[in-house]
MARRO-628560 format. One record per residue (C-alpha): x, y, z; residue in three letters. Coordinates in steps of 0.1 Angstrom, whole numbers, plus 5000, padded with zeros to 4 digits. Last residue first. Example, Ala and Ser with C-alpha at 12.3 -4.5 7.8 and 13.67 -1.06 7.14 Angstrom:
513749895071SER
512349555078ALA
% end
This chain:
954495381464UNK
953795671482UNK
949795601485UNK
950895321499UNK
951895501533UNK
955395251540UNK
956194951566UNK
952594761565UNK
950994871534UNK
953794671510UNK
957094671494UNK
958494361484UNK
962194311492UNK
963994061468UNK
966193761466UNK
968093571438UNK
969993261442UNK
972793141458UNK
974292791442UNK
976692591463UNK
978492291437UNK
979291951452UNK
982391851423UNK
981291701395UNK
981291331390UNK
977991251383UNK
976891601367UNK
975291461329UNK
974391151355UNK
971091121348UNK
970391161386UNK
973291431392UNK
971291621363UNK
968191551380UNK
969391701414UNK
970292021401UNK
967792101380UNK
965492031408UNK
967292261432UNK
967692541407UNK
963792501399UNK
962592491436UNK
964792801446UNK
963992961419UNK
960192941421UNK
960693021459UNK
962293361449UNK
963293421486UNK
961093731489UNK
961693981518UNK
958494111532UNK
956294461530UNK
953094251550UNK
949494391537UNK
947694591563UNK
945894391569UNK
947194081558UNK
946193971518UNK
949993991504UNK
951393851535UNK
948893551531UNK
950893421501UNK
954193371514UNK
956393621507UNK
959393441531UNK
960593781554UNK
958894021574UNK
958594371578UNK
956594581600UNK
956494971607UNK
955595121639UNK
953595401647UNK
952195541617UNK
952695151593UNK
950894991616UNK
949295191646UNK
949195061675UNK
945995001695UNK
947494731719UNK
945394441699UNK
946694601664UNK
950194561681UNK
949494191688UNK
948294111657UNK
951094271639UNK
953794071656UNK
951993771648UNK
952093821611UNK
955593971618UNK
956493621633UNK
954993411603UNK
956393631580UNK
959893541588UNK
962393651607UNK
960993991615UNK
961994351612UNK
959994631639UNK
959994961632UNK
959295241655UNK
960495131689UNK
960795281729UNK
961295041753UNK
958694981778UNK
959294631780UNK
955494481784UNK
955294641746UNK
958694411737UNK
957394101757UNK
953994141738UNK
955994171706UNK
957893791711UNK
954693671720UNK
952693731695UNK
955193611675UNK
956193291693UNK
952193261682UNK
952593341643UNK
954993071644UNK
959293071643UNK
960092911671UNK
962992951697UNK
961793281693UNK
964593591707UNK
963793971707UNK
966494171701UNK
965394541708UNK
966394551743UNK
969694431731UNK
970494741716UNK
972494761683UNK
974595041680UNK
973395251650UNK
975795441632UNK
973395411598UNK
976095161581UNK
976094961619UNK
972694941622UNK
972394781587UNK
974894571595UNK
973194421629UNK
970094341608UNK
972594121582UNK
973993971614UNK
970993891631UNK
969793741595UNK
972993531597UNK
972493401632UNK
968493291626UNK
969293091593UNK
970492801618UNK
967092781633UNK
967592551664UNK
969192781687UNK
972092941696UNK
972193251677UNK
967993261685UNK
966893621669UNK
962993601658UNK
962093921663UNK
963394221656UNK
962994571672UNK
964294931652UNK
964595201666UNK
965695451642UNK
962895511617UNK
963595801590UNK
962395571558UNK
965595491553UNK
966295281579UNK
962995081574UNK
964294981542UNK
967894901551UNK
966294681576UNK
964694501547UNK
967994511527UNK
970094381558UNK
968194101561UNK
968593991526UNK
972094051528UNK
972593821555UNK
970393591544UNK
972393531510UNK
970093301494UNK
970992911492UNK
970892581470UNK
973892351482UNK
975092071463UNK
976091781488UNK
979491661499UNK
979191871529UNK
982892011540UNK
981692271549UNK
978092301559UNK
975792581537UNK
972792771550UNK
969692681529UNK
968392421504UNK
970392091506UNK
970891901476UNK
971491481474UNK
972191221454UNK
971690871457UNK
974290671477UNK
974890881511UNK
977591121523UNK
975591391534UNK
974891241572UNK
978591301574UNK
978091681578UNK
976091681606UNK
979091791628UNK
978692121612UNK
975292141626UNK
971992131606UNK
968492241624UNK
966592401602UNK
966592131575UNK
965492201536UNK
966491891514UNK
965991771479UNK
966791421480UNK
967291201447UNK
966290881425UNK
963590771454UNK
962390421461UNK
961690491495UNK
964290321524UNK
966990531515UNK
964390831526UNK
964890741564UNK
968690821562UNK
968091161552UNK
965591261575UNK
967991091606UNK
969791391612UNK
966191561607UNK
964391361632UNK
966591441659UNK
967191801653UNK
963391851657UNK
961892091633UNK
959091851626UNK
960891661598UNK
958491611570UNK
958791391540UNK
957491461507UNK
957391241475UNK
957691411448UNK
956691271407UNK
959291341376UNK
958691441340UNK
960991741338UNK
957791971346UNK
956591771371UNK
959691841386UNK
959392231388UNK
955492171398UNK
956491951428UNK
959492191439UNK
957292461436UNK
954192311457UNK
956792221486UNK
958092521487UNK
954492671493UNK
953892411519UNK
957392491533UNK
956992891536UNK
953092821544UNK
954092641580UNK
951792351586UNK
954092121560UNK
956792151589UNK
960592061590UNK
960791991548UNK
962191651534UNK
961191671493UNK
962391301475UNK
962291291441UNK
960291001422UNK
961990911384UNK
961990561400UNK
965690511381UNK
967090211369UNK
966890211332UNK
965489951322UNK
963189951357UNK
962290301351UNK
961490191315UNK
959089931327UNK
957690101352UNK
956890371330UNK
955090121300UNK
953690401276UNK
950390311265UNK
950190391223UNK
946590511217UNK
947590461181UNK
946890821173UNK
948390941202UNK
951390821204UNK
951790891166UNK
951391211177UNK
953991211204UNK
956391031180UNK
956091311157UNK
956391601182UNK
959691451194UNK
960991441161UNK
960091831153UNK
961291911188UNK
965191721181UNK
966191421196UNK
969191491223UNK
967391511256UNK
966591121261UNK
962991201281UNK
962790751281UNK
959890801251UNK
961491011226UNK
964690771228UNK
962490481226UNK
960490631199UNK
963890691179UNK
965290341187UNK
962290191168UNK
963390351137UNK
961590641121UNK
958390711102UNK
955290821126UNK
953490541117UNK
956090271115UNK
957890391147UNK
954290421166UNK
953490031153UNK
956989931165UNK
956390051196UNK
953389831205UNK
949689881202UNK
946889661210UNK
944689571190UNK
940989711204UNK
938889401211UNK
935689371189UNK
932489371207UNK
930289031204UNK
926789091192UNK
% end
C-alpha cells in the first residue's frame, strides 16, 4: 500500500491557523522584538501543529545576518576561558544565536591578527578576550562587523568594552587577608611588562591595600609569571620558599597560580589556611572542590558573557548602530573559602 506524503506546510497555513496576517508569523519568526507574548505564543503553536519547518538560512540570507557570534579567547585549556566560553554560548543561545570560538594561544602575534582572521567566517559580531593588547593595537578595532572587547580598555578603541575593575578587585582580596591580622603578604603572578595586560592593574590594586594598612610593599614578595598556569605557580611559590623570606598570606592572579601555589606549600608541609593563607582570583569551578577550597575573587562570568552578548546583538540589529563605543564594568566579588579563613568562622 503506497504511504501518503505529508503536505507540506507553508506560512500562510500557520497565519490561517493561528489567525493573523502573514506578516505577523514572519515578524514572530525573524525574533522581530515588538509582537506581543500572547502573539508570539500563537504563531509558536500553530508552528507546531502544522509541523511548520522554519527556513533559517533563508531568513538570515533576507535579512543579512548569519546569527553566528564569534568568541576569540587566548587558551580553551585554561577553565577561566572554557568557562567563559560556556557563558557566552548559553547567553546567545538564549537570543537565538550560535558561537563560533576561536583561540589565540596567548601569543601577541596571533591575537593582533585574531580579529582579522574572523572576517573570513561568516560571523554577525566578535566578542573578544585578548591578553596581550597594546595601545598601538588600537587600529585592529576598526573593522566592518561589530566588535566588544572583554577586559582592560584601549583609548581611543572604537569597540565597546566589557570590564571589571581589577584594581579594586585585587585590592578586596588583599583587603581580606589584611584583615585577618596577616602582614606579609606574597603574590604571584606580577609581570608589569609582560604579556598579561590585567597583570599591572591587579599589582596596583595589591599595592593599595598595602598602602591603606601602612604597608610598604616589598619586592621579595612580588613574584613574577610570564604565565599564568598551575605550573608558573608552582614555580612562582617554590622560588618564594627557596627565598627564605618570611610570609603569611599569599594573593594570586588567578586561580590557576594559587592552585599551583597551594600544591607546592602542601608538598613543603605548610599549612593552608594556619601558616599561610591563599587567595586567587577567576572562581572557576575547581576552586570550589581544592583542598582546601580556594577563597577567590569572582568576575561574575554570567555577566560578563550576558553584557557582552547584549551588547554585540544590539550593534548587529542595529537598535545601537550609530552609538558611540560604550565601556561597561561589571560586577565583582570575593568568595570566601577554606583556604585563607578557619571555616568554622564563616
Amino acid at each position: 500500500m503506497a504511504q501518503t506524503s505529508r503536505t507540506v506546510a507553508t506560512m500562510d497555513d500557520v497565519a490561517i491557523l493561528a489567525g493573523v496576517s502573514r506578516k505577523t508569523v514572519s515578524n514572530v519568526l525573524s525574533g522581530y522584538e515588538h509582537v506581543s507574548v500572547k502573539m508570539r505564543d500563537r504563531v509558536m503553536r500553530a508552528v507546531d501543529e502544522l509541523h511548520y519547518e522554519i527556513n533559517v538560512s533563508a531568513r538570515n540570507l533576507r535579512v543579512g545576518r548569519t546569527r553566528v557570534l564569534g568568541l576569540a579567547v587566548p587558551e580553551l585549556s585554561q577553565a577561566y576561558f572554557a568557562e567563559l566560553a560556556d557563558s557566552v554560548i548559553r547567553a546567545a543561545g538564549a537570543r537565538g544565536y550560535t558561537v563560533l570560538i576561536e583561540q589565540t594561544i596567548s601569543d601577541s602575534g596571533n591575537e593582533v591578527g585574531a580579529v582579522a582572521a574572523m572576517r573570513k567566517h561568516s560571523i554577525d559580531g566578535l566578542i573578544y578576550s585578548p591578553l596581550a593588547l597594546r595601545a598601538n593595537d588600537v587600529n585592529q578595532f576598526d573593522v566592518e562587523f561589530p566588535l566588544v572587547v572583554l577586559g582592560e580598555g584601549i583609548e581611543g578603541s572604537r569597540a565597546d568594552h566589557v570590564t571589571i575593575s581589577n584594581v579594586a578587585a585585587m585590592k578586596a582580596a588583599t583587603d581580606h587577608v589584611l584583615s585577618s591580622g596577616r602582614r606579609r603578604v606574597a603574590v604571584i603572578g606580577a609581570e608589569p611588562e609582560g604579556p598579561v595586560a590585567t597583570g599591572a592593574s591587579r599589582l596596583r590594586g595589591y599595592a593599595d591595600a598595602l598602602a591603606d594598612y601602612g604597608i610598604p610593599l616589598d619586592p621579595a614578595l612580588v613574584m613574577t609569571a610570564a604565565l599564568w598556569h598551575r605550573t608558573d605557580g608552582v614555580a612562582a611559590m617554590d622560588r618564594l620558599l627557596a627565598s627564605g623570606v618570611d610570609f603569611d598570606a599569599v594573593v594570586c592572579f588567578n586561580d590557576a597560580l594559587a592552585l599551583g601555589a597551594m600544591r607546592s606549600l602542601h608538598r613543603h608541609g605548610r599549612r593552608i589556611p594556619g601558616d599561610v593563607a591563599v587567595v586567587g582570583f577567576d572562581d572557576i569551578e575547581d576552586a570550589a572542590y581544592s583542598t582546601p577550597s580556594l577563597t577567590t575573587v569572582s568576575p561574575q562570568r554570567d555577566e560578563i558573557a550576558l553584557t557582552a552578548v547584549s551588547l554585540l546583538i544590539e550593534r548587529i540589529e542595529g537598535r545601537a548602530e550609530n552609538a558611540a563605543p560604550q565601556q561597561i564594568e561589571t560586577s565583582y566579588a570575593l568568595v570566601v573559602r577554606e583556604s585563607s579563613t578557619d571555616i568554622a568562622t564563616l
